[in-house]
C-alpha positions in Angstrom: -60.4 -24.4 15.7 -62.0 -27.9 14.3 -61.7 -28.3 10.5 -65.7 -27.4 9.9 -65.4 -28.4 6.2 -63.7 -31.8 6.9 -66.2 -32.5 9.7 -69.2 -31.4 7.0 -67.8 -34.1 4.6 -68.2 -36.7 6.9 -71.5 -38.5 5.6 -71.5 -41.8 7.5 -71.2 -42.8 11.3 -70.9 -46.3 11.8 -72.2 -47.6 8.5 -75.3 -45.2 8.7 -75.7 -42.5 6.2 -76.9 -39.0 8.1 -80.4 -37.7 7.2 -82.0 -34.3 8.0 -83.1 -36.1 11.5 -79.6 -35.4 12.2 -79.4 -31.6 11.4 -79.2 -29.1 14.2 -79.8 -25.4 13.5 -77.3 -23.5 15.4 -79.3 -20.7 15.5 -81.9 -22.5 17.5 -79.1 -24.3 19.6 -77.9 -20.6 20.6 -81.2 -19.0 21.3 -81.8 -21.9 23.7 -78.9 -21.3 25.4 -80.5 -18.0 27.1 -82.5 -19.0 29.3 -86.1 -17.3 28.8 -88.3 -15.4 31.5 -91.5 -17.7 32.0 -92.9 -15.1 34.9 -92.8 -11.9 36.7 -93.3 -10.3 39.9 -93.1 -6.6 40.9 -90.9 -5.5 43.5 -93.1 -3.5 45.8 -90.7 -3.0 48.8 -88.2 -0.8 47.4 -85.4 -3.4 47.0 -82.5 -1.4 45.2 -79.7 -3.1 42.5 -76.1 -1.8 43.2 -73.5 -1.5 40.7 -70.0 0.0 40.2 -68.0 1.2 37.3 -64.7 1.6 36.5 -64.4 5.4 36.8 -65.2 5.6 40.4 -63.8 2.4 41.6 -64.9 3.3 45.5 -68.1 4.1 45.1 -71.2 2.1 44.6 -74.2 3.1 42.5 -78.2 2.1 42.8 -81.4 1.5 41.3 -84.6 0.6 42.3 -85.2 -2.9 40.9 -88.9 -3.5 38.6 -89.1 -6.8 39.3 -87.6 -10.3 39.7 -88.1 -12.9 36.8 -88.7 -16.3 37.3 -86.5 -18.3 34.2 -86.9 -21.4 31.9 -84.1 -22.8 34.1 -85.4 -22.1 37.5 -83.1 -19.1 38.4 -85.0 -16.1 39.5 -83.2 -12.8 38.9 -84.1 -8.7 39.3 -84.9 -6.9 36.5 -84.4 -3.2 35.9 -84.7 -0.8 32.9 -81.4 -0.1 31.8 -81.0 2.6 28.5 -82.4 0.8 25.8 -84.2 -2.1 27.4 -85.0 -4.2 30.5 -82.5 -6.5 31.6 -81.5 -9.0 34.0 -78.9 -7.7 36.8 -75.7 -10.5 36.0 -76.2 -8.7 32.4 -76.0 -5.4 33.9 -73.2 -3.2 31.4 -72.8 0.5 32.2 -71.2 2.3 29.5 -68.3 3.4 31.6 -67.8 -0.7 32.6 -70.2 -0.8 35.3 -71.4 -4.3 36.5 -73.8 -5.6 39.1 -72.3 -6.2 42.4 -75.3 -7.1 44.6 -79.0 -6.2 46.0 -80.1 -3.7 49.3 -82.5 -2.8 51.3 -83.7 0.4 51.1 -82.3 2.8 54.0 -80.2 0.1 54.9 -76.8 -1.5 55.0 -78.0 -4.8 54.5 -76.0 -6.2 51.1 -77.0 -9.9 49.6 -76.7 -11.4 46.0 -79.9 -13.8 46.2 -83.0 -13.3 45.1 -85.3 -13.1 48.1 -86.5 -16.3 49.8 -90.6 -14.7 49.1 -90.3 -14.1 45.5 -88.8 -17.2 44.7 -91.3 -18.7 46.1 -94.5 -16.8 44.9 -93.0 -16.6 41.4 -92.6 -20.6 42.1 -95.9 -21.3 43.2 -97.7 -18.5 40.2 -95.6 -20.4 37.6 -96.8 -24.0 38.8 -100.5 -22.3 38.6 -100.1 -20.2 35.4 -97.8 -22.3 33.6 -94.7 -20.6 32.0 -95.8 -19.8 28.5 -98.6 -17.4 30.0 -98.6 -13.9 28.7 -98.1 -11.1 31.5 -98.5 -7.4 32.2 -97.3 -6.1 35.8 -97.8 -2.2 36.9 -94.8 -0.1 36.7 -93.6 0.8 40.4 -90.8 2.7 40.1 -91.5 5.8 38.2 -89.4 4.9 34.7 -90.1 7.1 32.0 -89.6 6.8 28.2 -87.1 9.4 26.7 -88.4 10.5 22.6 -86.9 12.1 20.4 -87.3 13.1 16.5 -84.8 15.3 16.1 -81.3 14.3 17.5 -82.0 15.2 20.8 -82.3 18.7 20.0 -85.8 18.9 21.9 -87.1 15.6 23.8 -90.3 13.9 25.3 -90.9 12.1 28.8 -94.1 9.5 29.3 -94.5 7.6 32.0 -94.3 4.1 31.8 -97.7 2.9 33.0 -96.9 -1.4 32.6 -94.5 -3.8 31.2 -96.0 -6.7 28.9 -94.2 -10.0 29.5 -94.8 -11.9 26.1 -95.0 -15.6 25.4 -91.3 -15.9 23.5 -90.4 -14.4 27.1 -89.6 -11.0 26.3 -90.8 -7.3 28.2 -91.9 -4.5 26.2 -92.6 -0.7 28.5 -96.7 -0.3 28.0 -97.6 3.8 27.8 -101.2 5.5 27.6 -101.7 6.6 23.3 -103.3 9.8 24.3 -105.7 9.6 21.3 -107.0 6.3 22.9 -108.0 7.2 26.6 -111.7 6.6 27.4 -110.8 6.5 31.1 -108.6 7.1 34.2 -106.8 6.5 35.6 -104.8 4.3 32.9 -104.1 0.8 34.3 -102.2 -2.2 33.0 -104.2 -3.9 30.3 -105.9 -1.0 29.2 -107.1 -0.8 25.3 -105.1 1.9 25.1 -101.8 0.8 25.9 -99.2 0.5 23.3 -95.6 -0.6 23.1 -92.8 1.9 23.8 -89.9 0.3 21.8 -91.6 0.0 18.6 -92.7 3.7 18.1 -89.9 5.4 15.5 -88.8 7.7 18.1 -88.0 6.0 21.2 -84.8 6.9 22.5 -84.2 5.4 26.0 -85.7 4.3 29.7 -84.7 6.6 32.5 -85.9 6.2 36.5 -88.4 8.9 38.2 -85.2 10.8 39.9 -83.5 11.3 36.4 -86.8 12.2 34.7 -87.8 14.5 37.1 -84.0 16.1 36.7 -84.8 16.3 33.2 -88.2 17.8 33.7 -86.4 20.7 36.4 -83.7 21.2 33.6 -80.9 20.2 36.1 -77.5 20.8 34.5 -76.2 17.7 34.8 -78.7 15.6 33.9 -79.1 18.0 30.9 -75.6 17.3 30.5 -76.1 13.1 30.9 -79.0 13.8 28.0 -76.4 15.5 25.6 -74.0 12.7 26.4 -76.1 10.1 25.3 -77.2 11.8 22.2 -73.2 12.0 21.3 -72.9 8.0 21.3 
């Protein structure tokens, strides 16, 4: 590890005393190292993310993606919501060491680690029309639900995610109906009525429509995946 102190003493560089010109934040330096998403597109063909975990090593796991981001750096990548957020698919972590292994088409065989050839190009062209500081909501199209609870998971609450907000500083936030605020239906993205997810005191996690639905039947083991979550 460099000597940080002895490096801080140094004042001069040839001859030239250092001024505040010379002063990075490190802070800054390590937000700019993630590269930020400048633009979304739904995935409206039922494209699915596959991941594995350690625990069953020959088996392979899916999820419908939500859509694929365009990035600051030019990569485009699928996004899904994943517990407590929405996250790219290389960042992919299942509690059990799970990690992204791929994409498929739906009822099919067909296994590739690329983003499609279409998206990159639409989210190309909308990016090159928009710009990429240009604030975004997209419908939700797979069904997620928010998971509340107030109470330690003794009794909990499902809404349906109705959009996601893509913000300028490149973050998503889930987008559901405040019931008190509905002048009209159906809800749609960009309603007045729309409110963020994460920031209410009792959001707990993000869970797909075949989940929710389990949750909704009171099917044992996803009442059992509920209690296991509440444990952590």
């Amino acid at each position: 590890m460099p000597n940080m102190q002895r490096q801080a003493s140094q004042g001069r560089h040839n001859g030239k005393q250092r001024g505040p010109h010379n002063v990075v934040s490190l802070c800054e330096r390590r937000r700019a190292a993630t590269p930020r998403i400048v633009r979304l597109s739904p995935e409206y063909d039922g494209i699915e993310l596959l991941y594995a975990n350690d625990r069953q090593p020959d088996k392979l796991f899916s999820l419908r993606v939500l859509a694929w981001a365009m990035l600051d750096n030019g990569e485009v990548t699928a996004m899904v919501p994943w517990l407590k957020s929405v996250v790219q698919a290389p960042e992919l972590a299942d509690p059990l060491n799970g990690r992204w292994v791929g994409y498929r088409l739906p009822d099919s065989q067909y296994l590739f680690t690329d983003a499609p050839d279409h998206k990159v190009s639409e989210l190309s062209a909308a990016v090159d029309f928009f710009g990429d500081q240009e604030p975004q909501q997209v419908p939700d199209t797979i069904g997620t639900h928010v998971v509340f609870s107030d109470d330690g998971f003794h009794t909990i609450s499902l809404t349906e995610v109705i959009s996601w907000q893509l913000d300028e500083d490149g973050d998503i936030h889930a987008m559901i109906a405040d019931e008190q605020r509905i002048t009209r239906t159906p809800v749609l993205p960009g309603d007045p009525c729309l409110i963020e997810a994460e920031s209410q005191p009792d959001f707990r996690y993000f869970f797909q429509h075949g989940i929710a639905n389990r949750i909704k039947d009171q099917d044992p083991e996803a009442l059992a995946a509920i209690a296991t979550l509440a444990s952590d």
